[in-house]
N, C-alpha and C positions, 0 to 999 in steps of 0.2 A: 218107735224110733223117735229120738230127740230133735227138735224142730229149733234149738236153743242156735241162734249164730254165736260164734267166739267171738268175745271181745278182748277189750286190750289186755284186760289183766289174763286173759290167760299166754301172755306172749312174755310175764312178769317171768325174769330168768335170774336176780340178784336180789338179793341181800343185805338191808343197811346194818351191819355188824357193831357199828360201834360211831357216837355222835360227842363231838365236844364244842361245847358254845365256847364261843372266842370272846364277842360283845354281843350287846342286843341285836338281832337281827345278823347274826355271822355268825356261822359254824362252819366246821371242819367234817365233812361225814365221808364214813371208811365202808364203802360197799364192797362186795364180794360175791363176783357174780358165780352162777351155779357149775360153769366154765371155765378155768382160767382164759384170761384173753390172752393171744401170742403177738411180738412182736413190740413191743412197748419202747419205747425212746425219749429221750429226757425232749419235752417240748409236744409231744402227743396230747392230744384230747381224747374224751369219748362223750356222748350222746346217750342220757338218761330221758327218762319217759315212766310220766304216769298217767292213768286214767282218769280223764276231764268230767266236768259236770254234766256231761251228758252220759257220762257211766259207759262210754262205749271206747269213743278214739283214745289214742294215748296225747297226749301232749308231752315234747319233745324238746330237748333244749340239750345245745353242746356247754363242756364244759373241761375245761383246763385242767389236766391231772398236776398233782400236788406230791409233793414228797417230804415228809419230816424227817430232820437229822438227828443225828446219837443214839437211833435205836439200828435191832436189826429188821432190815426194813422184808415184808412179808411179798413179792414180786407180785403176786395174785390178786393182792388188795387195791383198792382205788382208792386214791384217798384225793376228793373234793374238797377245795375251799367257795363256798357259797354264800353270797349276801343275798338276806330277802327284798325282794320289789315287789312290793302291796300292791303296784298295779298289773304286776306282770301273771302272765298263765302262769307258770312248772312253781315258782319259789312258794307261792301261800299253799299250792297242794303238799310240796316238798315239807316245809315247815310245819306241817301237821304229823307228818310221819315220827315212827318212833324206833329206837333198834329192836331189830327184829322184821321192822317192816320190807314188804317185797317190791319192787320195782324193775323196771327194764332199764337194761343196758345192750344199747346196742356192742354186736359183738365183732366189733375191729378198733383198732387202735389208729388215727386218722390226724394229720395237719403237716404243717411246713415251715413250722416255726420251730426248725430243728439245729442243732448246732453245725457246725462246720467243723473240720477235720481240725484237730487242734493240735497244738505245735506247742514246744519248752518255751519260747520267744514270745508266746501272745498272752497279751490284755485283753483279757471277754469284760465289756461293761453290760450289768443286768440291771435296767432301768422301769420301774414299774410305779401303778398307783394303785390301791385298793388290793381288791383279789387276783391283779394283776400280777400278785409277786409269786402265784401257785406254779406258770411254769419254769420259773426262774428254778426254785426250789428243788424241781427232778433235774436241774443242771448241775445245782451249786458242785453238789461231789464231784461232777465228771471232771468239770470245768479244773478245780482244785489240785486234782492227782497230774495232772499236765502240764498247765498255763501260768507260767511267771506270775502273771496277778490277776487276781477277778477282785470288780469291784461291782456289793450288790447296793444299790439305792432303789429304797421306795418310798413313795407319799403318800401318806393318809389323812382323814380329817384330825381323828382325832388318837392318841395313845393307844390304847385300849381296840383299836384296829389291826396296829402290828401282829400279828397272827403266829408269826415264827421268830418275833426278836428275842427271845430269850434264846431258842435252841440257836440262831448265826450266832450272836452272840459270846454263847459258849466254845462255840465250832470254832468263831477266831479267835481265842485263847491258846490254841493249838495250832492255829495257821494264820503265819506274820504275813501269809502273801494276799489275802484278804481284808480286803477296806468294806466295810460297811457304815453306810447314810443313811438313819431312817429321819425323814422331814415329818412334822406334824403341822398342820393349818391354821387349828381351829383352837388351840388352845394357849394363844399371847405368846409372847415373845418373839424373836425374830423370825418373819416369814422368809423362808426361800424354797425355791420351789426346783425341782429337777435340772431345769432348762437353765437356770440361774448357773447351775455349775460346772458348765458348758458355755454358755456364752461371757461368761465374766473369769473363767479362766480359774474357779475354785479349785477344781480337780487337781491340777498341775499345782497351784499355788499351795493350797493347805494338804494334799494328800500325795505329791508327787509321782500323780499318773500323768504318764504319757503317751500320747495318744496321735496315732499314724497309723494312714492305708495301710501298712505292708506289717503292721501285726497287731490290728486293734480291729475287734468285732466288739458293734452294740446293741444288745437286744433290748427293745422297749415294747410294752405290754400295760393295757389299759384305757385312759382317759385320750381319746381321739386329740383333743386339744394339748395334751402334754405330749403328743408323738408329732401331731401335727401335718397329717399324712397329705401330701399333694396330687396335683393331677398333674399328667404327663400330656403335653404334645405328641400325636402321633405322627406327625410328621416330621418334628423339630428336634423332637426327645426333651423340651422346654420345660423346667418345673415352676406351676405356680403354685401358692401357698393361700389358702381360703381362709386359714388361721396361722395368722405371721405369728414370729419368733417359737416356732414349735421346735420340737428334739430335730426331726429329721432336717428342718431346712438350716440349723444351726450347725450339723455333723458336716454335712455338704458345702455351704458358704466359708465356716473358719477352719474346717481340716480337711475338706477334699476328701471326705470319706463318699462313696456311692450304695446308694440300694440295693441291697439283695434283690438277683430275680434265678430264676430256673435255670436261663442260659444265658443268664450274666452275672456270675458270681460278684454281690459287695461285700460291705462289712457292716452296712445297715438293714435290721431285720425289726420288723414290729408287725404287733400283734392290739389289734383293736379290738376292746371290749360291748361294744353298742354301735 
């Protein structure tokens, strides 16, 4: 009789089917677990895992499901936007991996960073930086086929980040009701940065969005300091700001928009990346 304990890899239940590098350090990887997962919703994540250097535990890490446009998209497939962090556990194991390789996926589809019931009258703003713009992505469609206007803005350091500008791009050749922003940082010319177009009133001025509680939802995803996320009084319901001038204390002060919560419906939703 076998004395051998399981380790993680025998718990390996998916599949990386298919890898596209974006930039140095950024890919896009298409797993395919041995299962379809049920239940999927534009704003869901899932929970991959490989087996760490001690050749035994898996090491674990959530991750923002992704969706590309203009194909027919495969419901089954996962498809990750990833940047590597040299100092992090999952990404230097990940980054070694090759298609074909095996991996764990945990198997439910999980998070709350999900849309709201949407309406012919609403403005969805999808506001992201880096890999933040992946659950934007398994929105854009929904968003489009409904809502008078979506408007998606990301920031990256540099060009060659934008991971899906070609496909929006295309996408809004075909739909006048879609504004697309992508900001770049790091490569000269004029900086401006998410929050800039919100609090100086760009939006309205050079794009003619309008933007009010009673049909404006904004999802933001990413850099903690471009969302800006506060602490709440529990007594008071008082918000302070640890990092001033952020997305959310901007939404709140010049339009009166409120926080999404569970059992208090707002129009502001964010999702932090670190």
């Amino acid at each position: 009789m076998s004395t051998n304990k399981p380790t993680g890899i025998d718990t390996y239940n998916a599949t990386i089917e298919r890898i596209e590098s974006v930039a140095d350090g950024l890919w896009i990887f298409f797993i395919r677990p041995d299962t379809p997962i049920p239940g999927r919703r534009p704003g869901h994540y899932v929970s991959i895992g490989l087996v760490g250097p001690d050749g035994q535990k898996l090491v674990r890490r959530p991750y923002s499901l992704s969706q590309s446009l203009g194909s027919r998209a495969d419901p089954d497939l996962l498809e990750l936007l990833i940047i590597r962090v040299p100092e992090g556990d999952l990404t230097p194991l990940l980054f070694n991996q090759g298609e074909g390789s095996r991996l764990f996926v945990r198997p439910k589809m999980v998070g709350t960073y999900l849309l709201p019931e949407l309406r012919h009258d609403m403005t969805i703003i999808l506001a992201s930086t880096g890999t933040g713009v992946a659950p934007h992505m398994t929105m854009l469609e929904t968003c489009m086929k409904t809502c008078r206007q979506v408007v998606m803005m990301e920031c990256v350091r540099y060009g060659a980040e934008l991971a899906y500008a070609g496909q929006i791009r295309e996408f809004q050749k075909t739909h006048p009701n879609l504004v697309y922003i992508s900001l770049i940082t790091r490569e000269g010319g004029t900086k401006r940065y998410i929050q800039d177009y919100f609090q100086d009133g760009i939006l309205e001025k050079e794009h003619n969005v309008t933007i009010a509680p009673e049909n404006t939802h904004v999802f933001a995803c990413g850099n903690p300091a471009m969302i800006g996320i506060p602490k709440e009084d529990r007594k008071t319901g008082e918000l302070s700001y640890e990092t001033p001038g952020g997305l959310v204390e901007i939404l709140t002060r010049r339009y009166d928009l409120s926080i999404h919560k569970a059992r208090q419906p707002g129009q502001i939703h964010f999702e932090k990346y670190w």
